[in-house]
Every structure is written in structure tokens, then in C-alpha cells.
MARTIVEX-705992 format. One record per residue (C-alpha): y, x, z negated. Coordinates in steps of 0.05 Angstrom, whole numbers, plus 5000, padded with zeros to 4 digits. Layout:
! MARTIVEX-705992
YXZ/...
This chain:
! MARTIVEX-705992
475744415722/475444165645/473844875631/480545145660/484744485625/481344835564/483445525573/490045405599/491344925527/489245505504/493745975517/500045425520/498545375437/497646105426/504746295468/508745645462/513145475399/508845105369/504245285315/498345045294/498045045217/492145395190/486544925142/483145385102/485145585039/487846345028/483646784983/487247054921/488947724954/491747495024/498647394999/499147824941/504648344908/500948904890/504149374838/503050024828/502950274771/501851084746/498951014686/502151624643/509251424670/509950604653/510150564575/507850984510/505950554455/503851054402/508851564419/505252124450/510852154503/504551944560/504251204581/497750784561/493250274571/497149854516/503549904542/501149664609/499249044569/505148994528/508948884592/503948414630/509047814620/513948134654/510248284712/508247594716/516147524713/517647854769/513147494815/506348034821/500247724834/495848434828/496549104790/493849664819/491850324772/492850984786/485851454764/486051334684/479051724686/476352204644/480052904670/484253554651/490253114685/491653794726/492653334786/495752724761/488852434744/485252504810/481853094781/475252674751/471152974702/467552334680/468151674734/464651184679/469851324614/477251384608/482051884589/484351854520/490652004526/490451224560/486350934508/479750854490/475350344542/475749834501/483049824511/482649794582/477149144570/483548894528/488349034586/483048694643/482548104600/489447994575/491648084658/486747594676/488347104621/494847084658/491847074729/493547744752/488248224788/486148914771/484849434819/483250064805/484350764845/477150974863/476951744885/470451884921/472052524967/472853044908/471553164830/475253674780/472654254790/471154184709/465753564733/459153724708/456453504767/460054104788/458154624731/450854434754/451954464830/455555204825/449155494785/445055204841/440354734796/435354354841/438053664832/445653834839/444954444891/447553964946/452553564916/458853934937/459654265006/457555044991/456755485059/455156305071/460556765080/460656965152/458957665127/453257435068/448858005076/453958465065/457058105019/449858054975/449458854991/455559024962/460258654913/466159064937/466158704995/470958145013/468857445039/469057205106/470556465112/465856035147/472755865195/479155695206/480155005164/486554945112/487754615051/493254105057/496754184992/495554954984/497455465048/490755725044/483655575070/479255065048/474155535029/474255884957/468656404932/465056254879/461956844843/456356544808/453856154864/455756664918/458156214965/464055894992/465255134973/469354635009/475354424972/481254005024/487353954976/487254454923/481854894894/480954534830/478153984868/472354074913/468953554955/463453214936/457553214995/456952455027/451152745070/447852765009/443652044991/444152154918/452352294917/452351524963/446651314900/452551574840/458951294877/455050614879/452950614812/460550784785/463050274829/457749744795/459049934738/466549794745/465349124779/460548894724/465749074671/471048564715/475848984758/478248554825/477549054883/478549874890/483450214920/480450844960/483651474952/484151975016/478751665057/479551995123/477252595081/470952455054/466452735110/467153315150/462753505207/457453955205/459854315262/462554845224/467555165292/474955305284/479254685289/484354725357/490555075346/497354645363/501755295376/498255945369/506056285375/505755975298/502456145232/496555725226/496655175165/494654565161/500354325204/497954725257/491254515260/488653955307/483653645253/478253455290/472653645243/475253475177/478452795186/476452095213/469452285226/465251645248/461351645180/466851295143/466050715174/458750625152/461150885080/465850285082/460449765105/456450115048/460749884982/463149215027/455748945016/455549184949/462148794924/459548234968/452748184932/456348044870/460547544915/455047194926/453647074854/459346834834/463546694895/469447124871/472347694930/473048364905/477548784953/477849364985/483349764998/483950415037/488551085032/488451405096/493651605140/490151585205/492451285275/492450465273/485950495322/483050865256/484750345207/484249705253/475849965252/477349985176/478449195179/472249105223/468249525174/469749125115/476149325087/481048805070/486649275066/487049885099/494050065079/499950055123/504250715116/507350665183/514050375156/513950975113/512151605160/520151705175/525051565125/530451575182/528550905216/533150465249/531549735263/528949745327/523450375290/522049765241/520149275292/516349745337/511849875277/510949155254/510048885324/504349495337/500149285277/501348535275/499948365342/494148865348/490648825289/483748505292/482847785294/482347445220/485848115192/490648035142/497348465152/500248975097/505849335082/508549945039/515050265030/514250684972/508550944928/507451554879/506852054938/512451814981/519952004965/522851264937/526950954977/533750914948/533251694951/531951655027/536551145042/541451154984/543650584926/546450144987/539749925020/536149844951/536049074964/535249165038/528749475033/525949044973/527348425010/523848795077/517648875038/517048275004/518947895072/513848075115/507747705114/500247905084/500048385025/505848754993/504849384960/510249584919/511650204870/513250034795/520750044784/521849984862/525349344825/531049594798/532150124842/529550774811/530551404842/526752084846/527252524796/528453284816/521053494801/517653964863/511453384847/513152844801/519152674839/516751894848/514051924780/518051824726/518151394672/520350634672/526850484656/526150004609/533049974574/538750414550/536450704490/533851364488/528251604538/529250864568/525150454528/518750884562/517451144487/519151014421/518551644394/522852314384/517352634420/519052734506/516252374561/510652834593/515652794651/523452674650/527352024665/531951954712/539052024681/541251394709/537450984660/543250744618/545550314678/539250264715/533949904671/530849244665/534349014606/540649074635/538748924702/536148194673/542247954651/546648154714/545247574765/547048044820/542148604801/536948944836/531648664787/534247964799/534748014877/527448324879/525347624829/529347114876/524947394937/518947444907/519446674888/519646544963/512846854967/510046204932/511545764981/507245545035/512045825096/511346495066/503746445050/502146175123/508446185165/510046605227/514247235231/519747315285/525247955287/532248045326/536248635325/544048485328/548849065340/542549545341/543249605259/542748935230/534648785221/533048015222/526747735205/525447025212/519246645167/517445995196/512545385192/512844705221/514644205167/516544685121/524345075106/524745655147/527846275122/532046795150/533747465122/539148005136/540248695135/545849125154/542149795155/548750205173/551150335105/557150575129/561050015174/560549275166/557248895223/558648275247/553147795280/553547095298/545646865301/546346275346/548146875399/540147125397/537746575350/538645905389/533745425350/535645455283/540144935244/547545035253/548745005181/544745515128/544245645052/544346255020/538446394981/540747054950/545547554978/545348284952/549948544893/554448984954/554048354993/559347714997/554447185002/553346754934/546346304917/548145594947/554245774995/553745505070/554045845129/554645755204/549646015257/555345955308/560946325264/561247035252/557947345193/561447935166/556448355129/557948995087/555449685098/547449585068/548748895057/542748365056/542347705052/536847115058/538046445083/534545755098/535845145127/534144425102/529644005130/527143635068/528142955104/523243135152/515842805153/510443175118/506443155179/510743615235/511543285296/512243735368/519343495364/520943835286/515844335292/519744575363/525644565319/522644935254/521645545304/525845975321/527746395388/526647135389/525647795424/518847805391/514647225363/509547475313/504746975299/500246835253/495346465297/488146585267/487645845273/489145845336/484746405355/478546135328/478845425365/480345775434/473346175416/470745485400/472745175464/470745755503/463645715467/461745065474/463845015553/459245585561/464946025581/
């Protein structure tokens, strides 16, 4: 019977209120802010109207301002820039119009002077089609032949016969940028190669040993020089099968496109995971060295059962884009999504979130000025990593530009071009018009800003409920979001959001919420809410919240012991429709228990 007291203890800590707080220590990336940051688009320091590696590190302290912990770069490569960077030509050198390397050294070193992480965008599923690798590969020389995917037309002999004749493609596959097929003739070569987004960029061969032999070298030689992890770009596409048949049409009554396709063959393939095991023991044989993680995140945007084998293959952070597949979501949409990845995720995975990023609309476009705070305090709120999009901060919106929409450059300040440049000469791309209102520099001295809201939650981040507390979400009135962060012994924190931006809602939390303190302090209330910094406010009292309004509160239990008790830490949790837990502590000593009773 001592094996069934075990279990059932078991399962009483994993389901009860009470949380066990975890021991071990979190590693540097496990709580971070990422930032991303596009490169040609954050500051121009010597006027060229493109942003560079020194304004990135003129700015540095104000990152650290604003509470990231990690920056993540955009491609900065060597390349033509036809396609925003991710068009290589050269993995091991920079473009110039960023710098030379030694300013990116400067930039690594000045950002970990001030302990924030690098990570850089690494692109391994296609090169410019300007890559001598490439060049080499098209005239068919021995060493390069196989590099890139090349395949006959379906017609070859004739083809050979007769130059007049057209090209049959090897099948039915479609770009997913361009409404055309995947395959492009090349004259020289006579054959079709394989390129998935756009023609200029055609995918490298990861059937080939010598392409695994290259990406491993670039990524050493990017570790060696200091960068903190790699963020991989469009990993789902990076193999293909060899099975070269016609991918299943959705609805043959419509054109096919890539839309239309069922993409059996040309995402997801099993390969990847290996790939990813692949670099994981590479960064970890420099771990072992020096005991320092280097991280891996992924870009795919593949079904969670996809990325959750991500985690067990060695990434750390296989990115989260479900809260960004509909820009239409109500709250209930936003808890669905959390609860599916949080509660299913492997065990000892870290969670992760992103609501915006340089290929996504941003969100005060989507959701208008009103929810600006709503959704910065929704990222920032939820526990694991945050990924956020430079400028996110102060609210910037898209530009109207058919690609560069969520591209544009920092709004620094009022003057002319925002700050982004110096010079008479234009930004590569335009600025929003809004800039004279909508910049940092004014934004910092408004106490109700966007900037300033974004800084007050980020603060919250530092403390230990928000590093290793649980998550718990409500709905009231089916539009106000509220997300609970808890730990035993520690302020809890409640946040807010009225996500009808048209009618005020009024909630009274004691209603769904029955453990928390009667009486509550507002953190920070939005700039179109009516809740001041320090003001008190009832659980048991209606709350009248504006259209879009947000708000973040905590109790204070200060004059309770250091140690939590069952008593306080039954009382630091609260009740709730869902109870996310982070329970890895838990986890483990159940598989403990269970091992040593020979279960």
C-alpha cells in the first residue's frame, strides 16, 4: 500500500492549491524579453538612411531601460538585401551597409558588458541565389553539384533535343511567397532547382553531408566569436522528401497555390528533428567547456505536436505563434491557446510567447491604439520567454508598404525622420507619420505612456513570482481577459483587460476569483484606463473598466513568513476556471517516488 499513499500524494500536490516552489536556479534564458530587432530599421549612425551595427549599440542602455534581458538580430549577413537580408551571399562576414565585423565584436561586447544576450537569425534552408556556393553548384562543378536541390524536367530528353522546347516541372509543388512553382529552369545547368519562397533563393540540399559539414562550421564560427544562441529561420522547410509525387489537392474546384496544397512532402519531414539534435550537441560541446547555455530557437509554424518534438530534440524555444495566427481573437481564443501549449508541452519545457514580429501585421494595426497596453501587458504577463518586436513599446503601427509594413524605422523622437537618422538623406524605408506624438522621447516623460506602461510590467518580470510562479485565467463578461501570477510567500499579481474596445465592462473578481485579498493595489493602469499607481481596490466591488482598458494589480502580503505555510500558500492561490501550473518540481519528485518504489 505505501506505493499507492505515494501516488495518490502525488497527484494531491500536482492538482491541489498548493505549490511546491521549484530549487533550482533558472538559466539566463528561461525568463527572458527577447527583442527583436531589424537591423536596417533601428538607427543610422553615419547617415546612410539604413540602420547599423552602431546604432544598435548607441541604444543598448535603453534597452537595458526598458527591462530586455536578450536582443535578437535579424540576418546582418553578407547579401544583395533583395529579401530583407535573408538572401546570404557570405554566412561568415557582414553586410557593410551594418558595419564592418569588428563593429558587430564592438556591439557583442558592449551588450554583454551590460548583461544582455545576443542571438542571431541563422538561415539554413536557402542562400541568394548570388551565393557562390550557388554560382558553383549551377555550372555543375564536382564539389558543389549537390548542394542545392536540382531535378530533370519531366520532358529532359526533349528538352536536351530541342531548346525550343518548354520545361516540364518535376510536379505540382508552389512557392509560398510567389503564385508559381517551386521549380525554376536554369539554362546553364539545364535543370530545374528547388527554390520554396521566391526564386532568388534556392534551397540548399540537407541530404547532402557536406551542406550539414558548412552550416556547422558557420555556426562555430559564430559561437567562438561570442553570440548566446540562434534563432532558426523557416525550419519546417529545410528538407523535402525525395518522393518527388504531387502534393494532395484541398479543393480541386480551386486554382492550385500554395494554399491549396496539402504539404505533405515539403514541410515537417522527420529529418529536422535529427538536424536539431545535430547543432544541440554542437552548442552543448562548447557548454561543456565553459558551462555557459547557448539557445536555440526555432521559426516554424507547424502544429504544436510539431514543435513540442522540437523541445524533445533540443530546442529551447520553438516559438509560439499561436497567439498570433488570428488577429480577431477574443478571450476565451487567448486561453484556449495558452492552456493547449502550457499544459501539454513536454515536461521541463519552458513556455513562450509572441504577438508581433517583422512578418506579422503589429498589433495596434489589428486591434487599434485602444488595446496597445492590453496586449503589451498580455505578453509580458505570461510566463517563460517573451518575444517582443522593437517599438512594440510605444505602440508603433504598420506602415502602408505591400512588405515592409512591420518595418519601419524607430521612432525615436520628434524631429525629422524620428530620430532613426541624422541626416537629410531618407530612411531606406518610411516612418510612420505618427512619429511626432508617438516616440520614445516623448513617450518617457508622459507617466501614462505606452513606453512607460510596457517599463512598469516588465519590472514585474524581476521578481521571483513572475520568474517561477503559476499562471491562472478567468474570463468575465466573455471580453475581459484575467490572468493571475502566483507563488506561495510571494505578492501575487493580477492583470486586466477589457478587450471590447467599444463598451466598458464591469467585473467584480471575488464573483469567479474567491481566494484573493479583498483589498488590491494598482500596479499600473493603462493611459485610456481610470486606475492610478498606488490606488486601492475591492475584489467584492465593481470595477468599471473602459473600452481597451488594462490594468495590473497585487495584493500585500509582506507580513507574511518567508517560508509559506499550507495555510498562506492556500491563500497566495487563487481560484480559477483553469490552473496553469508550473509544476516541473513537482513532476520530477512524483518520477522520483515512482522510481524508487519500483513502480
Amino acid at each position: 500500500m505505501y506505493w499507492t499513499y505515494i501516488l495518490i500524494t502525488c497527484i494531491q500536490l500536482t492538482y491541489c492549491k498548493v505549490i511546491v516552489p521549484p530549487t533550482a536556479v533558472l538559466d539566463w534564458w528561461q525568463n527572458a524579453i527577447v527583442y527583436e530587432i531589424f537591423p536596417l530599421s533601428f538607427k543610422d549612425t553615419n547617415g546612410d538612411g539604413s540602420g547599423d551595427f552602431k546604432g544598435i549599440n548607441e541604444k543598448l542602455d535603453y534597452l537595458v531601460d526598458i527591462g530586455v534581458t536578450a536582443i535578437w538580430l535579424t540576418p546582418f549577413f553578407e547579401s544583395p538585401l533583395e529579401s530583407g537580408g535573408y538572401d546570404i551571399t557570405n554566412y561568415v562576414d557582414v553586410q557593410q551597409i551594418f558595419g564592418t565585423l569588428d563593429d558587430f565584436k564592438d556591439l557583442l561586447n558592449a551588450a554583454h558588458s551590460k548583461n544582455l544576450k545576443v542571438i542571431m537569425d541563422f538561415v539554413p534552408n536557402h542562400t541568394s541565389n548570388k551565393h557562390i556556393w550557388f554560382e558553383k553548384s549551377a555550372n555543375n562543378e564536382t564539389d558543389y553539384a549537390d548542394y542545392y536541390i536540382w531535378k530533370d524536367a519531366k520532358n529532359q530528353e526533349a528538352v536536351i533535343k530541342d531548346n525550343n522546347t518548354t520545361p516540364i516541372v518535376p510536379n505540382n509543388w508552389q512557392m509560398i511567397v510567389e503564385d508559381a512553382s517551386v521549380w525554376t529552369w536554369h539554362e546553364t545547368r539545364k535543370q530545374f532547382y528547388l527554390a520554396q519562397f521566391i526564386k532568388n533563393l534556392p534551397d540548399l540540399n540537407f541530404r547532402n553531408k557536406k551542406v550539414h559539414e558548412e552550416m556547422k562550421n558557420i555556426l562555430k564560427y559564430w559561437i567562438e566569436l561570442g553570440i548566446d544562441g540562434i534563432r532558426v529561420d523557416a525550419l519546417k522547410h529545410v528538407y523535402e522528401s525525395e518522393n518527388l509525387e504531387d502534393e494532395p489537392i484541398i479543393d480541386s474546384n480551386l486554382v492550385i497555390n500554395y494554399s491549396n496544397l496539402d504539404h505533405i512532402y515539403t514541410t515537417d519531414q522527420d529529418e529536422i528533428y535529427d538536424l536539431i539534435k545535430e547543432w544541440r550537441l554542437l552548442l552543448d560541446d562548447f557548454k561543456q567547456n565553459d558551462r555557459y547555455t547557448r539557445i536555440i530557437m526555432t521559426e516554424s509554424y507547424s502544429n504544436n505536436s510539431v514543435l513540442f518534438k522540437y523541445y524533445t530534440s533540443g530546442a529551447d524555444i520553438p516559438t509560439n505563434f499561436n497567439l498570433i495566427e488570428n488577429y480577431h481573437y477574443t478571450p476565451k481564443d487567448y486561453k484556449r491557446e495558452i492552456e493547449n501549449w502550457i499544459t501539454k508541452m513536454p515536461v521541463g519545457a519552458t513556455f513562450n510567447s509572441v504577438l508581433q514580429n517583422h512578418d506579422r501585421h503589429r498589433f495596434p494595426t489589428s486591434y487599434g491604439p485602444e488595446l496597445i497596453d492590453g496586449m503589451n501587458a498580455l505578453s509580458l504577463f505570461l510566463p517563460g520567454v517573451s518575444i517582443v518586436l522593437y517599438g512594440g513599446e510605444i505602440g508603433m503601427e504598420d506602415i502602408p508598404d505591400k512588405i515592409n509594413y512591420a518595418r519601419s524605422p524607430m521612432q525615436w523622437d520628434d524631429t525629422k525622420y524620428a530620430g532613426f537618422t541624422n541626416s537629410t538623406h531618407e530612411p531606406w524605408v518610411a516612418v510612420h507619420p505618427n512619429y511626432v506624438t508617438r516616440n520614445v522621447q516623448t513617450e518617457n516623460y508622459n507617466p501614462k505612456s505606452y513606453l512607460n506602461f510596457f517599463k512598469s510590467i516588465s519590472k514585474l518580470r524581476q521578481t521571483e513570482t513572475f520568474k517561477r510562479g503559476g499562471l491562472a485565467i478567468d474570463i468575465f463578461n466573455d471580453t475581459v481577459l484575467v490572468l493571475n501570477r502566483f507563488f506561495p510567500g510571494y505578492e501575487n499579481y493580477t492583470l486586466l483587460i477589457n478587450m471590447d474596445t467599444n463598451y466598458t465592462q464591469n467585473v467584480r473578481l471575488s464573483d469567479q476569483i474567491s481566494n484573493l485579498n479583498d483589498i488590491l493595489t494598482v500596479v499600473v493602469g493603462s493611459g485610456n484606463s481610470n486606475f492610478n499607481t498606488g490606488n486601492s481596490v475591492s475584489t467584492t466591488e465593481w470595477l468599471a473598466l473602459n473600452p481597451g482598458a488594462t490594468v495590473v494589480l497585487t495584493d500585500n502580503i509582506s507580513t507574511l513568513p518567508s517560508v509559506p505555510t499550507e495555510e498562506t500558500a492556500t491563500k497566495s492561490t487563487p481560484s480559477s476556471s483553469t490552473q496553469l501550473y508550473i509544476t516541473l518540481r513537482v513532476v520530477l519528485l512524483c518520477l522520483f517516488l515512482i522510481k524508487i518504489c519500483n513502480l
